[in-house]
N, C-alpha and C positions, 0 to 999 in steps of 0.2 A: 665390356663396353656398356649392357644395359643396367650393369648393378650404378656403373659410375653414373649415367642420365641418371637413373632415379635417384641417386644421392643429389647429382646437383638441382635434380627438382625439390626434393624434398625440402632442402641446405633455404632456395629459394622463397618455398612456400612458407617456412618458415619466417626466413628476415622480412617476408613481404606481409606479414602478420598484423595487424593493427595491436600497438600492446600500448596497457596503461604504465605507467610509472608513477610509482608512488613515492611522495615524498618523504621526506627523511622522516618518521614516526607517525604516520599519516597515512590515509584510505584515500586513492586517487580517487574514487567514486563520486562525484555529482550529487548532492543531497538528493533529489529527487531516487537517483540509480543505488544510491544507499538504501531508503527506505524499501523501493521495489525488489533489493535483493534483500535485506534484514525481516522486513517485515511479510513479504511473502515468500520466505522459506517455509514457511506454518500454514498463513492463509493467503485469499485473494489481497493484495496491497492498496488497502480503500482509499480512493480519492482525497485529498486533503479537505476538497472542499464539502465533503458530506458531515462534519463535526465543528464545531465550533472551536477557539483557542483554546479554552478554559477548560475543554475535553480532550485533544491531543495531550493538554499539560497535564493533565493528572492522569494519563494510559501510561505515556512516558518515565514519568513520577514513578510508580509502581510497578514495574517490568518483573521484578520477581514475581508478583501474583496475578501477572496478566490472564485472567480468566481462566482462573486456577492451574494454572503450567508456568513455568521460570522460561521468563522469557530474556533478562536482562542483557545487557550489551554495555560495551566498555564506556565511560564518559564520553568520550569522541566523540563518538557512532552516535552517541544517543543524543548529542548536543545538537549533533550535525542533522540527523531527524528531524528532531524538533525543533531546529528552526527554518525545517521545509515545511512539514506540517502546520505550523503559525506562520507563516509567509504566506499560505495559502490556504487558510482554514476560513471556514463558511462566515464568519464576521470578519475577515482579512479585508484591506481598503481593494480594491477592484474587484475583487472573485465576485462570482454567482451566489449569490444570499440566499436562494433555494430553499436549503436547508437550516436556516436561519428565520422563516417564516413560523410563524407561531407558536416557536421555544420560546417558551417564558427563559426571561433574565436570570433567576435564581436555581435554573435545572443544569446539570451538568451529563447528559446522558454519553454514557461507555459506549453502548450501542447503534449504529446508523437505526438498525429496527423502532428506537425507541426514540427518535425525530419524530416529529410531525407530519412535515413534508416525507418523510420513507411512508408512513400509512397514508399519508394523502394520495403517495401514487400506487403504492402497493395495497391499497385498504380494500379495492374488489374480489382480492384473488381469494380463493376459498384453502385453509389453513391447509386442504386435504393437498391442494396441490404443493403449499411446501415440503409438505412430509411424504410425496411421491418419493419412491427408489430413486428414481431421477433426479430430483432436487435436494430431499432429506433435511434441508435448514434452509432459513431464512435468507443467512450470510454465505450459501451459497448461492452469488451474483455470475457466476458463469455461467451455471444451468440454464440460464433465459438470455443472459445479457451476451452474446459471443467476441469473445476478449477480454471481458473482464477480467478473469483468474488471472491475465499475465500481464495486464496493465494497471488494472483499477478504472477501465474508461466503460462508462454504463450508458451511454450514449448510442447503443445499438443493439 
């Protein structure tokens, strides 16, 4: 009698499961929930809005030598990215232009570090605290920011 309960609870827990279905040749995933899983398998999943278009499209672009590691992904995935990442990159029409403030037009920077606005708000900290055991790099934004590493939200 209790093997059978825990079968029908388990049978239960089961079908009561929230589950994605994926369509026929296709990543049920949500561009956004694509990126946050693609891109933060490796690192923290940065914000769309901390790079401008012209810098998602050429990270993209180049996925095998993404900061010297192969990072590539199937056409799909990578479409499906990128046009979260330009949907909602730092010159996108609504987004927070932040990071968009006094990047000359002609730069294309890889790096959030290598923004403007990233030193303008990051520019007091003393280098020694990024390279504490603690932190150990720049682009780790969860050492300070709590959340970050699982969302990309640096708002706290």
């Amino acid at each position: 009698m209790r093997f059978r309960c825990q079968l029908i609870a388990a049978v239960l827990a089961v079908a009561l499961m929230p589950v994605k279905v994926a369509c026929a040749g296709g990543d049920a995933a949500t561009p956004e929930e694509a990126t946050i899983r693609e891109c933060g398998a490796c690192h923290m999943p940065y914000p769309p809005q901390v790079l401008p278009t012209r810098s998602w499209q050429a990270l993209i672009k180049d996925l095998t030598h993404h900061f010297n590691e192969n990072a590539s992904l199937d056409a799909a995935t990578s479409k499906k990215i990128l046009g979260y990442l330009v949907a909602h990159a730092a010159d996108a029409p609504g987004e927070n232009h932040l990071f968009m403030r006094g990047l000359p037009a002609d730069t294309t920077p890889l790096r959030i570090t290598d923004t403007p606005a990233w030193r303008h708000i990051h520019g007091q900290i003393p280098e020694s605290v990024f390279t504490s055991p603690k932190i150990m790099t720049k682009a780790n934004c969860g050492a300070c920011h709590e959340g970050a590493d699982q969302s990309g939200d640096t708002n706290n």
